[in-house]
C-alpha positions in Angstrom: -2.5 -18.8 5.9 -6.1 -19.3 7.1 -4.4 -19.2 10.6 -2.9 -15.9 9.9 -6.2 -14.4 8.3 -8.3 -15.3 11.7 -6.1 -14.8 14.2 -4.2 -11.6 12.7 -6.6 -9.7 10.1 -4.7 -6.3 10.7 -1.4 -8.4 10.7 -2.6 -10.4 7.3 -3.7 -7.1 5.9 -0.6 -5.2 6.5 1.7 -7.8 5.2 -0.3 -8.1 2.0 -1.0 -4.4 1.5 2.6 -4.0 2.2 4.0 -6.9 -0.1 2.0 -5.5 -3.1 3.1 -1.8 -2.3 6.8 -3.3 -2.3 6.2 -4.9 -5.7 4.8 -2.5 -7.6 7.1 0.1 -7.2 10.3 -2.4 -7.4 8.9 -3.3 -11.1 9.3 0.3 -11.9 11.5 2.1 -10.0 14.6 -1.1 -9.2 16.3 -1.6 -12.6 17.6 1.8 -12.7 18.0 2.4 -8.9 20.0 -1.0 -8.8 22.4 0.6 -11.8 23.1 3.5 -9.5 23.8 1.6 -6.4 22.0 4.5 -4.4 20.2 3.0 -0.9 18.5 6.6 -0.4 16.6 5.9 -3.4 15.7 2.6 -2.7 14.1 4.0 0.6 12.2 6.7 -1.3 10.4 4.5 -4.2 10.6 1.4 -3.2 10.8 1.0 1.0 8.3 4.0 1.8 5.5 3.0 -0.5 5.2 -0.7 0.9 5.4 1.2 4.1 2.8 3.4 3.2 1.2 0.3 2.2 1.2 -1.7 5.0 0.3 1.2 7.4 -2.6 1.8 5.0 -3.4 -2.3 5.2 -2.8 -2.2 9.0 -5.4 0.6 10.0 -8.1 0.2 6.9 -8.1 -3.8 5.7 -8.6 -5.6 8.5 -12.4 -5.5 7.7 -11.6 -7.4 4.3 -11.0 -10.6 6.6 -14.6 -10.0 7.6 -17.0 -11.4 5.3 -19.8 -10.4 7.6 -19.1 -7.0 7.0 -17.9 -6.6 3.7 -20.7 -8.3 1.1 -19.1 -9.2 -2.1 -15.9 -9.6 -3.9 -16.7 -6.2 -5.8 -17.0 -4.7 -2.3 -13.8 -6.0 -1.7 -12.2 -4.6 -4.5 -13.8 -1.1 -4.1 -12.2 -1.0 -0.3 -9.0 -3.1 -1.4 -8.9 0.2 -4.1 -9.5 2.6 -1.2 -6.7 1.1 1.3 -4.3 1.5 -1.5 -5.7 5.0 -2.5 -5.0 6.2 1.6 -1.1 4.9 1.2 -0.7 7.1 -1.5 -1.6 9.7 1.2 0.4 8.0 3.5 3.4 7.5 1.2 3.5 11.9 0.4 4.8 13.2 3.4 6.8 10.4 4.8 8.3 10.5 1.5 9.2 14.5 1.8 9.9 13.8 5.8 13.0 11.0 4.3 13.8 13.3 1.6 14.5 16.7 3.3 16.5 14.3 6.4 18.7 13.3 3.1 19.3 15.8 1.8 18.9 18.8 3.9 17.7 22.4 2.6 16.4 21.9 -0.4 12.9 22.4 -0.6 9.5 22.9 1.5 8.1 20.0 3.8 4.8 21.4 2.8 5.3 22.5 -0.8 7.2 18.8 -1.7 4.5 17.1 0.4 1.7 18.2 -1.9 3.8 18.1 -5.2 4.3 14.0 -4.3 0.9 13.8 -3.4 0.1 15.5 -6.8 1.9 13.8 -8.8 0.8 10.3 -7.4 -2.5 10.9 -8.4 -2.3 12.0 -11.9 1.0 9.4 -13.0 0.6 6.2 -10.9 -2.9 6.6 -8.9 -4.9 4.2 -11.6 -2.3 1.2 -10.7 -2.4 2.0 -7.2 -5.9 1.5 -6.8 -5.9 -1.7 -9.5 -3.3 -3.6 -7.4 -5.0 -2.2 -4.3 -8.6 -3.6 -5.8 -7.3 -6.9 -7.0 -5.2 -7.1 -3.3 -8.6 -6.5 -1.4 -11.0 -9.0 -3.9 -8.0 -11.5 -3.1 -8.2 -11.4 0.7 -11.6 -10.9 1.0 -11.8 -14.4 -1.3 -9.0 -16.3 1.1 -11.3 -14.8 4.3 -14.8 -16.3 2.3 -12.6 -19.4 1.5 -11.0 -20.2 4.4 -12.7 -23.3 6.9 -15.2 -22.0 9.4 -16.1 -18.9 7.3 -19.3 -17.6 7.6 -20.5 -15.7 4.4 
């Protein structure tokens, strides 16, 4: 792992973003979408928010794995909380984008785009940015942790 944190930071921070953006979802969402047997829906709350995740991870973690430039574990978590808080505005319009190519005509790009984006905030935005923070503390700790760290 300390291999993957040095040599591949945006790599390390995209899989973990993206692992965690996976999870959460698949704890809510999963049990009834498994019932159903419906593969659109499994794409639209459980694959596009770990992809939302690990683009998020990808462009904005990488400096985590820093521990020159982030000073703390609470700095961590505040950025870890941030990442996460930029794939929920990632995860909107990719998830309007999959849902008007499924199903075709029924709504606005623009109108669904900000009704996600909406309702992310106000229902699920709080456990975002608590998996988000505790993701960030936790590579920021493996980054401070790992052998030839400088801190």
């Amino acid at each position: 792992m300390t291999g993957l944190l040095r040599r591949w930071p945006r790599s390390a921070a995209a899989l973990a973003f993206g692992t965690a953006g996976l999870l959460l979802p698949a704890a809510w969402f999963l049990p009834a979408i498994v019932r159903n047997q419906d593969r659109v829906a499994v794409a639209l709350y459980v694959g596009l928010p770990g992809l939302a995740a690990a683009l998020a991870g990808a462009a904005l973690g990488r400096r985590l794995l820093d521990p020159v430039r982030v000073r703390g574990p609470g700095a961590a978590a505040l950025r870890g909380a941030a990442v996460a808080s930029a794939a929920l505005v990632l995860f909107a319009p990719l998830f309007a984008t999959l849902f008007i190519w499924t199903a075709p005509g029924r709504t606005n790009m623009l109108g669904l785009t900000a009704l996600v984006l909406v309702f992310s905030i106000v229902a699920v935005w709080w456990a975002v940015a608590i998996v988000g923070a505790a993701v960030g503390w936790l590579l920021h700790r493996l980054a401070t942790q790992a052998p030839g760290a400088t801190a």
